[in-house]
C-alpha positions in Angstrom: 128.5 128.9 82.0 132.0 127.2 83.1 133.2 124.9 80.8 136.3 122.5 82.3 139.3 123.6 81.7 141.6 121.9 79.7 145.8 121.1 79.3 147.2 120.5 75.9 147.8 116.6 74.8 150.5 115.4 74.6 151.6 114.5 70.4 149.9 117.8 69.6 146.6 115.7 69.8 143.4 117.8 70.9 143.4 119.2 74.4 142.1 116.9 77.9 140.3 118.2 80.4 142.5 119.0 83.4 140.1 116.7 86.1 142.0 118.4 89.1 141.4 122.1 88.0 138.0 121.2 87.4 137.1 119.8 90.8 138.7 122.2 92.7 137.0 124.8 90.9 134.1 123.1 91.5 134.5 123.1 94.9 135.1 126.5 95.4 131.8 127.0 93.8 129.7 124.8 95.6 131.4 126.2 99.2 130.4 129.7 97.9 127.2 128.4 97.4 126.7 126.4 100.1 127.6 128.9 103.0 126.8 132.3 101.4 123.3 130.5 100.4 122.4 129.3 103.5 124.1 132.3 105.6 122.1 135.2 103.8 119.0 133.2 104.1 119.4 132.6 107.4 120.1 136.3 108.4 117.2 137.3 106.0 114.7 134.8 107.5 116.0 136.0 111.5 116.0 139.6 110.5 113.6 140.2 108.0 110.8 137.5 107.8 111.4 137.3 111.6 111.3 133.2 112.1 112.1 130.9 114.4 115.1 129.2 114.0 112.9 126.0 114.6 110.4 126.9 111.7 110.3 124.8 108.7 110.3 127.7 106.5 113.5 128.9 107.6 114.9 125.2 108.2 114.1 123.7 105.0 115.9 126.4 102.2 118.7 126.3 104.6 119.5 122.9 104.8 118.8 121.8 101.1 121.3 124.2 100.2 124.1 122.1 100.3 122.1 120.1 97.8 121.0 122.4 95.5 124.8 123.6 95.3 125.9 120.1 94.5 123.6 120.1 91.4 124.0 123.4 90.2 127.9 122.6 90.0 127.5 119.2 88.6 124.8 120.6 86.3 126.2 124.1 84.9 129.8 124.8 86.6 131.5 121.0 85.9 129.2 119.7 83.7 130.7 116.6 85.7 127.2 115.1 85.6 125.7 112.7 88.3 127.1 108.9 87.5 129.2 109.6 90.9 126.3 111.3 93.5 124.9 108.0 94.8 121.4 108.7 93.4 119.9 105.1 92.7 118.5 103.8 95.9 119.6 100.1 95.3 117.2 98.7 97.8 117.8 95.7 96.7 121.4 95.2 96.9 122.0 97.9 100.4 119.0 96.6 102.5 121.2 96.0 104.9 122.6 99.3 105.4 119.3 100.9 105.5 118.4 98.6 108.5 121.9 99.7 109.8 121.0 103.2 109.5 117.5 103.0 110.1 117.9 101.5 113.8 121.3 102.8 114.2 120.5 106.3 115.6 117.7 104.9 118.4 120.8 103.0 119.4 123.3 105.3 119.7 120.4 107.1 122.1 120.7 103.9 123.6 124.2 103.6 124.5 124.0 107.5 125.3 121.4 107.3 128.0 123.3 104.5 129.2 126.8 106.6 129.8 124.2 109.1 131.2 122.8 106.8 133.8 126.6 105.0 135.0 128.0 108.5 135.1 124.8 109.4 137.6 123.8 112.1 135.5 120.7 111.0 134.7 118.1 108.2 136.6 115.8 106.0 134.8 112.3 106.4 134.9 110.7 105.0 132.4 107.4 102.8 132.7 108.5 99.4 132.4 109.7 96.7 134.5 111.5 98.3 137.5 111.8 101.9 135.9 114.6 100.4 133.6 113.2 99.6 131.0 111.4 101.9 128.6 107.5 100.3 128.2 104.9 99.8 125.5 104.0 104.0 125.7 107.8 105.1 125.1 108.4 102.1 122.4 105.8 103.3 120.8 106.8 106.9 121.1 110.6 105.8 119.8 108.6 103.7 116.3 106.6 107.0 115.6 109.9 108.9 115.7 111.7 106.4 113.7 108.8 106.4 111.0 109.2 110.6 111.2 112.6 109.4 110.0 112.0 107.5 107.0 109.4 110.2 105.8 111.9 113.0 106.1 115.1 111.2 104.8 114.4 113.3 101.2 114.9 116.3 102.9 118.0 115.4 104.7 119.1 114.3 101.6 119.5 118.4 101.1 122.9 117.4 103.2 123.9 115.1 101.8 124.1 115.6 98.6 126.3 118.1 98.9 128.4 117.3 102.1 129.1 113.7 101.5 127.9 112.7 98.3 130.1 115.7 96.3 132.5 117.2 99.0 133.4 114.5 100.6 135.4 112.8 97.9 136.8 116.1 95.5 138.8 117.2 99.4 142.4 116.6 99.2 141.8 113.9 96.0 139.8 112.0 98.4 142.2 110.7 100.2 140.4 109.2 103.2 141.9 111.1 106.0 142.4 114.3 105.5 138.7 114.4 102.8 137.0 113.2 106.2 137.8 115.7 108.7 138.2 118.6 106.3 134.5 117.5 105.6 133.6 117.0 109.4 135.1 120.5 110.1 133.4 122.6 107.1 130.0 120.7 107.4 130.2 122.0 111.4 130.9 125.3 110.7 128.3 126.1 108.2 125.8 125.3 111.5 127.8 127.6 113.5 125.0 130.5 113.0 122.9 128.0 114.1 123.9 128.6 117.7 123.3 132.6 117.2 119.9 132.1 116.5 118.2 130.4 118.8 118.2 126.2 117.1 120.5 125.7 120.0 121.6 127.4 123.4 125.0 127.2 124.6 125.2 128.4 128.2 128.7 128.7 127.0 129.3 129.3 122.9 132.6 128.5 122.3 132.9 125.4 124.6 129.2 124.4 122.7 130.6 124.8 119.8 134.2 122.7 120.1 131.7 120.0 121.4 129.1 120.1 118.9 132.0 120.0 116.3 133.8 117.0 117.8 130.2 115.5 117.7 130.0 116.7 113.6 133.2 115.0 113.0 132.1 111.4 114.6 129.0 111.6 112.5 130.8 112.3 109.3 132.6 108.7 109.8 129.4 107.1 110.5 127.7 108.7 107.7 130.5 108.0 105.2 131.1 104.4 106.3 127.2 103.9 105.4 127.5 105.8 102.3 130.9 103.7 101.1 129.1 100.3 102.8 125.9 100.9 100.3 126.8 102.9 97.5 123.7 105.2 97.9 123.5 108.7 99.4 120.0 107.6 100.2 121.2 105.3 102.9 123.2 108.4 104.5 120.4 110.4 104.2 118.0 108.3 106.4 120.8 108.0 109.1 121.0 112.0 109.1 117.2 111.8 109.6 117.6 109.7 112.0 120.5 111.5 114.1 118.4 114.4 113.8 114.6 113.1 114.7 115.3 110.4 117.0 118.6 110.4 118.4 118.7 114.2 119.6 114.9 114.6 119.9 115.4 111.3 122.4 118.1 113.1 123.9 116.8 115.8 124.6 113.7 114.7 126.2 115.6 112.7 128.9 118.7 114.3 129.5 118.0 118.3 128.8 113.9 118.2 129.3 114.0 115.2 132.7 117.4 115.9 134.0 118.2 119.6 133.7 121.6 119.1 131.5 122.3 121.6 128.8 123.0 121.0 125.0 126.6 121.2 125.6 126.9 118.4 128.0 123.8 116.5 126.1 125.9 117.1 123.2 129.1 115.6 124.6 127.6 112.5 126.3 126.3 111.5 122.7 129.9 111.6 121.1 130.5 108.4 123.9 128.5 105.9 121.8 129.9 107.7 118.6 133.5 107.6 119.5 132.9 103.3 120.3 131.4 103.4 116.7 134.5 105.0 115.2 137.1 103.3 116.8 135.6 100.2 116.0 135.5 101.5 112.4 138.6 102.3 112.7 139.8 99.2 114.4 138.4 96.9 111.7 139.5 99.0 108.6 136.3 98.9 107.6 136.5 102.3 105.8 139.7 101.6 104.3 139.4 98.0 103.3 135.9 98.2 102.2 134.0 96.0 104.8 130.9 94.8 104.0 130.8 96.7 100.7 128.1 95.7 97.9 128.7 95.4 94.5 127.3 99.1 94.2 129.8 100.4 96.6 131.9 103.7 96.7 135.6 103.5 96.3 137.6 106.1 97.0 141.1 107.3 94.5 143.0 107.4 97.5 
């Protein structure tokens, strides 16, 4: 068991924990943890077991990893404890960003469908008025998705536990920046094997990959923006859900299953409505400043 490491105090007082050695140990940890975790079992579920890369049974271990590597550090290697993962829910006082991130995803479908469609890409035809419009059939559809969501947020919590809620803030001090994209770059690289094994299909890999990493790096500012906005990994966690169940699966009915385009370009027309997001995050300082922050909020040390 790792105990933190500690510098001499100054007056010849008893010794301090050095915080910095400490988190960056822990961080080396809970990388090992997170990638050789997930990579072995991975390889071992593909090559052994012999599963789809779209079976729950090879999904779920995988993607909790991250989580279970947050607590083992915070549990056994740091002994840092939990007071800073997010783990109360505050439904009362972050309503607001659960809406946010509950109906956030079927928008950003939205707005992607929409580039699709002025780009000629893709055609409308859904059932209501004038082929437009989606009608009571594909609403319906979208709510049952949406619910799908809300059920699964736990397990997407398996993310974000680790990625955002522990990562996030112990890169580079936490300094907004460079924490953010070093977070968006790792978190897109641990799914690289993903593309090896069949979870998605690049007609060409490494273009698929630079796309589907730009794509990771947009959602890590949503997600974090949510995550500082409410002061919950919860909220975070149902937005993940969300990207994943009803913004791709949307997605990928319409643009790769109606209109023939591939995961790359699907991929790429979704980081349209994501980029607008960002930029207006950006353009607002709303996750420097704190925007619409609750008394329960996250603030970063710099």
């Amino acid at each position: 068991m790792t105990h933190p490491v500690h510098v001499p105090a100054p007056h010849g007082g008893p010794p301090v924990p050095d915080v910095r050695a400490t988190r960056r140990k822990g961080t080396a940890v809970f990388l090992a943890l997170s990638f050789g975790g997930t990579w072995l079992w991975l390889f071992f579920a593909t090559a052994v077991l012999g599963l789809s890369a779209l079976h729950p049974l090879l999904q779920l271990p995988a993607f909790c990893m991250p989580g279970i590597a947050a607590f083992a550090v915070r549990r056994w290697v740091t002994r840092e404890g939990f007071a800073d993962a997010g783990l109360r829910p505050r439904l009362r006082t972050a309503w607001r960003s659960y809406v946010v991130a509950w109906f956030g995803p079927p928008l950003l479908a939205c707005g992607t469908l929409a580039t699709a469609a002025a780009l000629g890409m893709w055609h409308p035809r859904f059932s209501g008025p004038g082929g437009l419009l989606p009608g009571p059939g594909e609403l319906l559809s979208l709510l049952g998705l949406m619910l799908v969501a809300l059920v699964l947020t736990p397990v997407y919590l398996g993310e974000e536990l680790g990625w955002t809620g522990y990562l996030r803030p112990r890169l580079c001090g936490g300094a907004l920046l460079p924490s953010t994209v070093g977070t968006g770059l790792i978190w897109a690289v641990w799914h690289f094997p993903l593309a090896f094994i069949g979870y998605v299909e690049y007609a060409d890999v490494a273009l698929g990959l630079l796309i589907w990493t730009v794509s990771f790096q947009l959602q890590e500012v949503i997600l974090l923006w949510l995550y500082k906005r409410s002061g919950t990994v919860w909220v975070a966690g149902l937005a993940h859900a969300g990207n994943n169940m009803v913004l791709f699966v949307v997605l990928g009915e319409y643009l790769e299953g109606e209109a023939g385009l591939g995961a790359a370009r699907l991929t790429a027309l979704s980081t349209v409505p994501m980029a607008a997001v960002c930029l207006w995050l950006v353009a607002t300082r709303a996750l420097s400043t704190g925007k619409g922050l609750g008394a329960g909020a996250v603030h970063d040390r710099g």
